[in-house]
Backbone as CSV, one residue per row, in Angstrom:
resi,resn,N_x,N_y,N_z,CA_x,CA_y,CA_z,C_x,C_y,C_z
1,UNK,376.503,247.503,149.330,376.551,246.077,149.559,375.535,245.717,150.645
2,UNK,374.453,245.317,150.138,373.566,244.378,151.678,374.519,243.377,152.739
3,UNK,373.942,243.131,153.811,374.525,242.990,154.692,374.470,241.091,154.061
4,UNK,373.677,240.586,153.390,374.110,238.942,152.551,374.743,238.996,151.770
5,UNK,375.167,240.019,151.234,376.472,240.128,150.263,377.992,240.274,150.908
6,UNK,377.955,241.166,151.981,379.096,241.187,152.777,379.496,239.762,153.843
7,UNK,378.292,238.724,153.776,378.577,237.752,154.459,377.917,237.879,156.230
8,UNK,376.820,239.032,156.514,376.460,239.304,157.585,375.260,238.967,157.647
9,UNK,374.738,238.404,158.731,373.085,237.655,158.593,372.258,239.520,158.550
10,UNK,370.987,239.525,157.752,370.980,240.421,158.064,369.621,240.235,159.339
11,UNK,368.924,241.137,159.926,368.151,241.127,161.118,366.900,240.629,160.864
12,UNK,366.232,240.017,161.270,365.116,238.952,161.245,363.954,239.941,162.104
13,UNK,362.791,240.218,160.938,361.750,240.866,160.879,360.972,240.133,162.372
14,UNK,360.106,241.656,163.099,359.648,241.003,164.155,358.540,240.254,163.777
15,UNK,358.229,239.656,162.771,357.098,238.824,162.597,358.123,237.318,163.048
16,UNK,359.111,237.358,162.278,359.514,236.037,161.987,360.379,235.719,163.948
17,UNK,360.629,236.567,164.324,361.164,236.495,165.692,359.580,236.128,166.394
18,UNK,358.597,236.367,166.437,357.760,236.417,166.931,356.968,234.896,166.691
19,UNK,357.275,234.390,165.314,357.077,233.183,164.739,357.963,232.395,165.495
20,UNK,359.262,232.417,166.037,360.394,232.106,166.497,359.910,231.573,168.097
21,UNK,359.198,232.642,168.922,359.279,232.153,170.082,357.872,231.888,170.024
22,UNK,356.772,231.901,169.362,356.218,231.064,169.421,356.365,229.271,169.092
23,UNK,357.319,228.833,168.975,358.155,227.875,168.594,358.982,227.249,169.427
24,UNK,359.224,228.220,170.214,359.858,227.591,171.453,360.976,228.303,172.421
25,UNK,361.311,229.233,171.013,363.107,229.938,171.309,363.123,231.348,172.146
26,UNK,363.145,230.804,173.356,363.327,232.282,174.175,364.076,233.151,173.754
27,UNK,365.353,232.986,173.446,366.620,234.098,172.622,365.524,234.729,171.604
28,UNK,364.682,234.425,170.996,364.172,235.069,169.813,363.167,236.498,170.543
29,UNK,362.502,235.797,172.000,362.028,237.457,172.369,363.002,237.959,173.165
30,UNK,363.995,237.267,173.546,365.234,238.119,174.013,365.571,239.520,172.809
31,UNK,366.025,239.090,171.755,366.360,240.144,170.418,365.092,240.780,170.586
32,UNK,363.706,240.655,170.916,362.849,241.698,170.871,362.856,242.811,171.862
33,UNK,363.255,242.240,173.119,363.443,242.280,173.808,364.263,244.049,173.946
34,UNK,365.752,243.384,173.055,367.315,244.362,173.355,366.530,245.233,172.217
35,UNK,365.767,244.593,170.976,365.192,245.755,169.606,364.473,246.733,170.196
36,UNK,363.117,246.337,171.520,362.470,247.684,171.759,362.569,248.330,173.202
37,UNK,363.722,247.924,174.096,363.298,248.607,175.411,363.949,249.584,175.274
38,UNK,364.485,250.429,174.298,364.808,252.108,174.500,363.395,252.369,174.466
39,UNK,362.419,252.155,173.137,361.234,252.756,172.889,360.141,252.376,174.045
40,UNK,360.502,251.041,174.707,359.252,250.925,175.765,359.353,252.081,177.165
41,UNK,360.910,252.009,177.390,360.994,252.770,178.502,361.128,253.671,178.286
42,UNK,361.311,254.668,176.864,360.953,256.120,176.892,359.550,256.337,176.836
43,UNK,358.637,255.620,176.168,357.337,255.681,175.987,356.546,255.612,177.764
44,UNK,357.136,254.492,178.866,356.554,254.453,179.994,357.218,255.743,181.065
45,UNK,358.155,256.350,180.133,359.225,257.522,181.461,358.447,258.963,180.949
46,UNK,357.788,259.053,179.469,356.949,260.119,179.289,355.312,259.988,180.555
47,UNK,355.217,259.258,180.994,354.199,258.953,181.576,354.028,258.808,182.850
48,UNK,355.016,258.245,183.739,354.887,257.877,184.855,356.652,258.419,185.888
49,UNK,356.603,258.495,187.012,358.271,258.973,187.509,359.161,257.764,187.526
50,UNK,359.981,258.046,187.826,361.189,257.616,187.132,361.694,256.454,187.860
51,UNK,361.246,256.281,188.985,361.560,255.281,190.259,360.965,253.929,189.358
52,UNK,359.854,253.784,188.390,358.804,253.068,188.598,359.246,252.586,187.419
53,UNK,359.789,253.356,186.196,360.024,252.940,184.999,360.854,251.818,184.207
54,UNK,361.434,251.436,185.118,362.560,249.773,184.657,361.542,249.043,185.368
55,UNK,360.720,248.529,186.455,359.731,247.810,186.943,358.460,247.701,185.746
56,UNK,357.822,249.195,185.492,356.852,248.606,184.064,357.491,248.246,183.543
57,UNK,358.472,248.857,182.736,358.781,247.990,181.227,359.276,246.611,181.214
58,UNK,359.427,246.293,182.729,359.905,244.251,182.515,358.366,243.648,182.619
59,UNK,357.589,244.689,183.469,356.259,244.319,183.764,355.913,243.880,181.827
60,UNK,355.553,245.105,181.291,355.131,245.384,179.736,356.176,243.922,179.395
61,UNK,357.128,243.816,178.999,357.756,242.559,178.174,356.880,241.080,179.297
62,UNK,357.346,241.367,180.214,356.348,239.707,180.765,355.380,239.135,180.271
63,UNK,354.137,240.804,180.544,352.848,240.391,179.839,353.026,240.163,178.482
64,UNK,353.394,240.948,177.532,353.720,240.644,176.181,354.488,238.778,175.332
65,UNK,355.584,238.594,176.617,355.861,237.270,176.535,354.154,236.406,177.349
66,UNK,354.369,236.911,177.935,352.536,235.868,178.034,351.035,235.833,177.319
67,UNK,351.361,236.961,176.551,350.063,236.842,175.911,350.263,236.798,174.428
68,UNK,351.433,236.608,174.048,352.174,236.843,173.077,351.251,235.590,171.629
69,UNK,350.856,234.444,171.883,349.955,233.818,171.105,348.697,234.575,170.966
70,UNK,348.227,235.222,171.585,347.357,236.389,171.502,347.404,237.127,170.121
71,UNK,348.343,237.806,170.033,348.784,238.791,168.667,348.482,238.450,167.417
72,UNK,347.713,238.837,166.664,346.881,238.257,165.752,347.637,239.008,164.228
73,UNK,348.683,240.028,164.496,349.470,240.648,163.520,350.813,240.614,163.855
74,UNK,351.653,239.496,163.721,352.984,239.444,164.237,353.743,240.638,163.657
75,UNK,353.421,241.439,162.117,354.346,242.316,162.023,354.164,243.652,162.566
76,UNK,352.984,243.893,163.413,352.742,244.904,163.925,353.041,245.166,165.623
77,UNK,354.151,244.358,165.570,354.712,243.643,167.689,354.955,244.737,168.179
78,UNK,355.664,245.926,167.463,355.883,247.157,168.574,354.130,248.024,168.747
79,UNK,353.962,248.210,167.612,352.205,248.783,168.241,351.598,247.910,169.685
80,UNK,352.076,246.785,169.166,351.021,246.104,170.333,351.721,246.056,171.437
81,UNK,352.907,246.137,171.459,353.639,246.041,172.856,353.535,247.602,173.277
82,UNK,353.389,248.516,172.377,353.021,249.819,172.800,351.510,250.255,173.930
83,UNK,350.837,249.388,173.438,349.353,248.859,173.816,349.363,248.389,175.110
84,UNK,350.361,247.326,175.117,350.492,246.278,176.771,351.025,247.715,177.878
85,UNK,352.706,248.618,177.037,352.950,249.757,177.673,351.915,250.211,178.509
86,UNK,350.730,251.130,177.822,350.221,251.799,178.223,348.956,251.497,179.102
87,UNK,348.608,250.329,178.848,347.968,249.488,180.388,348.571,249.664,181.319
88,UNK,349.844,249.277,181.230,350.482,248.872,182.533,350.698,250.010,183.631
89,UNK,350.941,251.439,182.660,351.093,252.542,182.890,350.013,253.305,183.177
């Protein structure tokens, strides 16, 4: 049973979240937000010590919420936030 058959919204592709807060709706990079900071902060804790690693990765989502009209492939948001990661780092 898909999750519109059981009556459950199902999860909204990061293009269309990304379409979302370009629009206006902060909650929409919030959900991007809770979708990638396991992968941002394991990706910035392979790299840098451990004191420093919750400071980049709000750093990495800030810039990402600020340059975020920038992104020229909304369905490709974790590569590129992978990208902002490893600047920051």
């Amino acid at each position: 049973m898909t999750p519109v058959e059981n009556g459950e919204a199902s999860p909204a592709s990061d293009a269309a979240l990304v379409a979302e807060v370009l629009e206006g709706n902060a909650e929409a990079f919030g959900e991007l937000v809770n979708r990638y900071k396991n992968l941002v902060t394991s990706f910035i804790a392979a790299r840098v010590a451990a004191p420093e690693v919750e400071d980049l990765a709000q750093d990495t989502f800030l810039r990402a919420f600020r340059t975020l009209p920038s992104l020229r492939e909304p369905a490709a948001f974790s590569s590129w936030l992978l990208g902002i990661a490893s600047h920051v780092c």
